[in-house]
N, C-alpha and C positions, 0 to 999 in steps of 0.2 A: 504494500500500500504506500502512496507516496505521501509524503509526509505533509502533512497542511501545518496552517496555525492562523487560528482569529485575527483577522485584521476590522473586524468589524466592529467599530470601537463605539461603548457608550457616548453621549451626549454626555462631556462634562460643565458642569457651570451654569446648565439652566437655571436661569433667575428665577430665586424663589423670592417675587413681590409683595409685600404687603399691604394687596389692593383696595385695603382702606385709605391710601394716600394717591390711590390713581383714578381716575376719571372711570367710569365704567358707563360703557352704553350696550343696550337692549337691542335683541331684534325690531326690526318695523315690519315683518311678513315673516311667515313661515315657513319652517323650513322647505316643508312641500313643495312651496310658491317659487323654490329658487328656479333659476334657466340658467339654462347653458350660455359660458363667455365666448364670443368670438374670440378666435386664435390667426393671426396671421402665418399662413403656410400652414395652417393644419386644417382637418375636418372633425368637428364634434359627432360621432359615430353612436353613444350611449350617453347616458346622467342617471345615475340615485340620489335620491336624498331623502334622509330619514334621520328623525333624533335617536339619537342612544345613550348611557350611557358608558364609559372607558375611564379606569383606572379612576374614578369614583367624582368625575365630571360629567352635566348636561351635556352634549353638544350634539349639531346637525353637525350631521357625516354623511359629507358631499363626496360622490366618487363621478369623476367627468374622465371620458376616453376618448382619446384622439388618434387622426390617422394620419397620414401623410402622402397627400397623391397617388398613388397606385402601388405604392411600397407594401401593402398588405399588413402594415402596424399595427398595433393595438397599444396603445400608451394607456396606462392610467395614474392620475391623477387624486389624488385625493388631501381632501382638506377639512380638516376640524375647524367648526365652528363656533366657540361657548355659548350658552344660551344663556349665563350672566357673568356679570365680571369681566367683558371684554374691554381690552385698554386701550382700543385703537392702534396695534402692532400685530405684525405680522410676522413670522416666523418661518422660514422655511428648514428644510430637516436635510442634512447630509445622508451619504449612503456609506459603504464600507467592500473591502474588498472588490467585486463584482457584483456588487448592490448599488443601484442608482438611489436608494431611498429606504426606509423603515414604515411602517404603516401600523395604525390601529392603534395598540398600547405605548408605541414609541412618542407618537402625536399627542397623549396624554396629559402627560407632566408641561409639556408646553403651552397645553388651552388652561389648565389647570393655571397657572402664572398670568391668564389674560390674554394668551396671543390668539387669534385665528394662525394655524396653522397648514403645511403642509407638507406634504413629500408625492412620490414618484418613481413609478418602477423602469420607467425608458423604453416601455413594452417590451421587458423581460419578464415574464409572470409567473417561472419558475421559480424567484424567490430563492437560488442560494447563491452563495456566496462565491462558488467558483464554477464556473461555466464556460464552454466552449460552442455553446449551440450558434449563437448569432456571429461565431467568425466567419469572415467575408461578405457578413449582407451589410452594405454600405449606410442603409437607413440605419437601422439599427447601434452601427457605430456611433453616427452622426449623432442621436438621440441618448445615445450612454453618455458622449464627450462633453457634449455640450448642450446641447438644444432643451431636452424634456425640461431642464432642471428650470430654463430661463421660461417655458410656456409653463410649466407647474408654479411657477411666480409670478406670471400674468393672469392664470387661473386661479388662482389663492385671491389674491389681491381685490379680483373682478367678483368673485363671489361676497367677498367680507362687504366690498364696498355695497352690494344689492341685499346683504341679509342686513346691516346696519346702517343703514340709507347716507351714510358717507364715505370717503376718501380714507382707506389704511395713511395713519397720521405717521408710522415711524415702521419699518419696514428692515428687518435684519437677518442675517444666513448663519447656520450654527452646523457646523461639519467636523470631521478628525477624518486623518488618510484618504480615502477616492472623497470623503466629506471634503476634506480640505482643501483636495484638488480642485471638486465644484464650488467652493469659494470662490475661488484664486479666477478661476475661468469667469464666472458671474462679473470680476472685478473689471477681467481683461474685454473680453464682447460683450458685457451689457451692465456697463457702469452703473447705469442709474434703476437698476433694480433694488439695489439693496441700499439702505443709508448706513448698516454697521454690518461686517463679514467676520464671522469667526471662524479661521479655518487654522486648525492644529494639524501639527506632523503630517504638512499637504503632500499631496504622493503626487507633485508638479511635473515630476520628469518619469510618468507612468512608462513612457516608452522605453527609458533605459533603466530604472531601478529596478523594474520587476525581472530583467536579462541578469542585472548585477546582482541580485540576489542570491541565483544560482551559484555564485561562485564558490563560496566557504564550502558547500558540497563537492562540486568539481575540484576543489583543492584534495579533498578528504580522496575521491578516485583517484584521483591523477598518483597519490601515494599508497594507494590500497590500503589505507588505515581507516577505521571510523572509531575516533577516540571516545570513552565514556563524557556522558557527562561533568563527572567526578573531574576529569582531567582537565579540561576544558572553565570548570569552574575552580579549579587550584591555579589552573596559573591564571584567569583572568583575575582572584585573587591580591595573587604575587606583582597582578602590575599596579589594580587600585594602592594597594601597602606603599609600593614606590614612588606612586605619586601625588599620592592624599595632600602629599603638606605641601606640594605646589603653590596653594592659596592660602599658604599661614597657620593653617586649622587642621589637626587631624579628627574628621569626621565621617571616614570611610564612604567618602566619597570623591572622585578626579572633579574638580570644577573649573580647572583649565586642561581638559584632555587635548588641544591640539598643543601643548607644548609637554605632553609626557611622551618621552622615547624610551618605553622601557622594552628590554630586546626579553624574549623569551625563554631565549637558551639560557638564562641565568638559573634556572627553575629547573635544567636538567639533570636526573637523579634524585629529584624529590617524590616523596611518595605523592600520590593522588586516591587516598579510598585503599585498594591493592594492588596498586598500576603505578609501575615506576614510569614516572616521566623519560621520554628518548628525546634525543635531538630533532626525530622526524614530529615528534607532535609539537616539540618547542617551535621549527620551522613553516608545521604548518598554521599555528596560531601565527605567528610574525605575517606569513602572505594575507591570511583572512582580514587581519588588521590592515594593511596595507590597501589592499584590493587588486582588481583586474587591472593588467597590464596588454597592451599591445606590442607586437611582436620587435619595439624599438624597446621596451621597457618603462617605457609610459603610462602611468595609472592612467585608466581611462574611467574610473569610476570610484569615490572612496570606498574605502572597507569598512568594517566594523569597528568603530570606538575604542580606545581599550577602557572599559570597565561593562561593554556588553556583554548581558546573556548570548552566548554563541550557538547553546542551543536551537536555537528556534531556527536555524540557516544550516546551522554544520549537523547536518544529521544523515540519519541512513540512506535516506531518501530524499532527493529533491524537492525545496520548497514548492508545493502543490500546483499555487498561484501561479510562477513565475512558469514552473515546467505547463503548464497549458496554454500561456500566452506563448510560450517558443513555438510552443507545435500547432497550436492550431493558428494563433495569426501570425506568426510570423513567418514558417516553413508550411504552414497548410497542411500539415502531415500532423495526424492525431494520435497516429503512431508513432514517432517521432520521441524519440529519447535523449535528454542533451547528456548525459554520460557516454552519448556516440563519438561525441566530439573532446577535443583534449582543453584542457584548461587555458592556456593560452590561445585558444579559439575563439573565445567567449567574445573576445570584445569585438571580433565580426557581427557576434549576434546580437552584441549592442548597436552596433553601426549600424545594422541592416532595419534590425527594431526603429532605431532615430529617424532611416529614410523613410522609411514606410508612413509613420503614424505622428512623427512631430508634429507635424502640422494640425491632427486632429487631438492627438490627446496627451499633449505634450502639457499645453497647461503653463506655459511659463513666457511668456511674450510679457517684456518689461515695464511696456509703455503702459502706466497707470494710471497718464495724465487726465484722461478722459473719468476715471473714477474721482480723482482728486478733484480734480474742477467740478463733480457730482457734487461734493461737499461731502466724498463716502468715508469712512473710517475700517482699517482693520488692524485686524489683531492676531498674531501667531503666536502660540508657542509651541514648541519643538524639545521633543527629549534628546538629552544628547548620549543616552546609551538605548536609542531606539533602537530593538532588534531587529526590525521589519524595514526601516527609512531614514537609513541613518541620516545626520540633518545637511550632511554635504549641498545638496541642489535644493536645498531651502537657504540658507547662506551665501552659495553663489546666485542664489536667485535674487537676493535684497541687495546683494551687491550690485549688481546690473540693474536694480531700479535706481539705486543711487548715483550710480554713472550717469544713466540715464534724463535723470529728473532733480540734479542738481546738490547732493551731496546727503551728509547722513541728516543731519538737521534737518534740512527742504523735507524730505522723504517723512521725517520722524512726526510732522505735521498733519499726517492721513495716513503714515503704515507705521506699525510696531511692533517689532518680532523679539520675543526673550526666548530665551535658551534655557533650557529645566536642567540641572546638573542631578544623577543619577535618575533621571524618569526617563519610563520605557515609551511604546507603543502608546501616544493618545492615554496616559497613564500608568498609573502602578510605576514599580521598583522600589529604590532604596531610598531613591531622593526625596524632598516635599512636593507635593499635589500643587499646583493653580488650585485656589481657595474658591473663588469665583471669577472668573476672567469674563462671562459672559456679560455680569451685570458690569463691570468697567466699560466693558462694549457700549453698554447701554449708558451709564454715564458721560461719557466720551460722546456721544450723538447727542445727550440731550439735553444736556448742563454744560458741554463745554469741559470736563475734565479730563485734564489728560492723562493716561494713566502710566506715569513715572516709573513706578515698577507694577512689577505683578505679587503679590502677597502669596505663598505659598506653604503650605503647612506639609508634617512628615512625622517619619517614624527619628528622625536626624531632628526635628525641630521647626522650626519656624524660618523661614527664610524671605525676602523681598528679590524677587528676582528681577535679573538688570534688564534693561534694554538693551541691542543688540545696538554696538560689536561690544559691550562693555561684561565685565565678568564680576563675581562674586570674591572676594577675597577677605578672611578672618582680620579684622581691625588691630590682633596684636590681644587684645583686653575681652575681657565677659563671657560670658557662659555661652558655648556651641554653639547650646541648644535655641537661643534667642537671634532676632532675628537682627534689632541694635548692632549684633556682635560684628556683622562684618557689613559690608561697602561696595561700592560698584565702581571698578577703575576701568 
């Protein structure tokens, strides 16, 4: 069986409002009464609506399907309505993996807080998370990449505005990984959808990370080893130890991981569990860390952080995800195995990934101007021992709006990306959680605050995490555990 692993990451930081201090407005018709929105380039094919309750809210639960020209789609759409307590905001819902959207209980917690909600399956109604059925039908792309997400936010929007006889007053997108990516996209082609984006650990360079994934695996053939996990977590171990106090503070945590070199083979001969470490597993953690190289010796992709779980990548079997995009869209061959190929291959298969699909689901086009001049706001943060995305092409991706759109400052003004020191996948790990980044989101749109850091809490303690390019570092003085103790240089 080939190895998966959840990328389908909870919704973190939905505002929990205290809608005694928010404006709340009433249906003017019911739900029955609602009609289909016109959608430019689509055709409305079906509509439900009926009230119900979910996750212990009123709301009409609107489902509208749309089609596209003679493409044979079936898209649906669907959007929660509260029947009280609506605050005039709109919400749209990321997806994960090879999910365009969550539906039903996922929409809950969102109307629950006041929003008219929604999400979107991109007329994939299979509902999992990894799929191969719509490789090569061009609609179907088109509709995962980008489009549903932007007509499921003109459908949202047009329905709120006919069930509550006015205008969505403040309008915002909440994603993690392919969530994150349909952020970033909403930012780039259709600026003035959203006024606040929250997109976490965005999976913006879908086209080459999900090839580079495979690699920590093809390292592991290419030596005919597949080390325990045991191993894999002693020496990942032996490099946090060596570089913890990079920042001042030892808190078993790297919080400057691009300046720890620490080389592997130092760790050979050490036990692991009942597995003496050899030089071949020292060597192959050092390349995993490293990444894919092209046949000059040029990373063409980062690798894994060191203080990552390796697990989730270097395992028996190829990451699920990445091995079904090589074969079915990239090579067409669903049989198609990338252990056919040698490790220093790989980065062909990145290359050919990039021609193919950048243009469609690349997700990373700089030019933000058109958002910023929206008046939009967003917000990232990124683990930086994400096992699934490492944050390389989230990093190079702000760099090039900053080149682009006049420096970190200009930029800092409508984007803001912090960097989570020990947090994994869209959460979890060793490091502290984002406390609430979403309701900052929502600050930041409607008061005008900007949000300086992000407040973060943990099993390590309280921390305020910096804005990017700036880092965390122990003050010298105070307890760990608190958040006072260290500084953002």
């Amino acid at each position: 069986m080939l190895k998966t692993f959840r990328i389908i990451a909870p919704l973190l930081g939905l505002a929990r409002l205290p809608l005694a201090h928010c404006q709340a407005y009433s249906p003017v018709i019911s739900c029955s009464e609602l009609t289909a929105p016109e959608v430019e380039g689509a055709v409305v094919v079906d509509m439900t609506a009926e009230e119900t309750t979910s996750g212990g809210i009123d709301v009409c639960n609107a489902n509208v399907y749309l089609t596209h020209g003679d493409a044979g789609d079936r898209v649906r759409v669907q959007t929660y309505l509260p029947l009280r307590g609506y605050t005039g905001r709109f919400q749209g819902i990321g997806g994960g993996g090879m999910l365009a959207g969550f539906f039903d209980g996922n929409l809950s917690s969102s109307a629950r807080s006041g929003f008219a909600t929604g999400s979107t399956d991109a007329g994939r109604p299979n509902g999992t998370e990894v799929d191969d059925s719509w490789a090569g039908n061009e609609q179907l792309l088109v509709n995962f990449a980008y489009l549903s997400v932007h007509e499921m936010t003109v459908v949202g929007k047009a329905l709120a505005e006919e069930f509550y006889g006015q205008p969505v007053k403040y309008s915002y997108w909440n994603g993690c990984s392919n969530g994150g990516r349909q952020g970033y996209v909403e930012a780039q082609r259709y600026p003035a959808d959203y006024d606040g984006i929250m997109a976490n650990a965005p999976g913006i360079n879908w086209d080459r990370f999900l090839v580079a994934d495979l690699f920590p695996y093809l390292v592991e053939v290419s030596e005919n080893e597949f080390p325990s996990s045991c191993v894999w977590d002693t020496i990942t171990a032996a490099a946090v130890s060596a570089c913890d106090n990079l920042d001042g503070g030892e808190d078993n945590i790297i919080n400057l991981p691009f300046e720890c070199h620490f080389d592997a083979t130092t760790t050979v001969g050490q036990m692991a569990c009942d597995t003496i470490i050899t030089e071949v597993y020292a060597r192959m953690w050092n390349d995993i860390t490293r990444g894919p190289q092209d046949n000059h010796g040029k990373t063409v992709w980062g690798g894994l952080i060191p203080g990552t779980n390796l697990t989730a990548l270097a395992a028996a079997e190829p990451f699920l995800i990445g091995q079904v995009w090589v074969a079915a869209f990239v090579e067409f061959d669903r049989s198609f195995r990338i252990d056919t190929i040698a490790r220093d291959e790989l980065y062909a298969e990145i290359d050919k990934s990039e021609r193919m699909y950048r243009s469609t689901m690349g997700g990373d086009d700089p030019d933000l101007s058109a958002f910023r001049d929206a008046g939009g706001k967003l917000i990232t943060y990124h683990g930086l021992v994400d096992q699934i995305l490492p944050p390389y092409g989230t990093i190079n991706y702000r760099a090039q709006v900053e080149e682009l759109l006049g420096g970190n400052e200009a930029v800092n003004e409508f984007y803001r990306l912090f960097l989570a020191p020990g947090v994994e996948h869209c959460g979890a790990g060793n490091g502290a959680q984002p406390s609430n980044p979403f309701a900052q989101l929502m600050d930041w749109v409607e008061k005008g605050l900007v949000p300086d850091v992000m407040p973060a809490t943990g099993g390590i303690g309280d921390r305020n995490l910096c804005p990017y390019p700036k880092n965390l570092v122990y003050t010298g003085t105070g307890d760990l555990t608190v958040a006072s103790s260290w500084r953002c240089v």
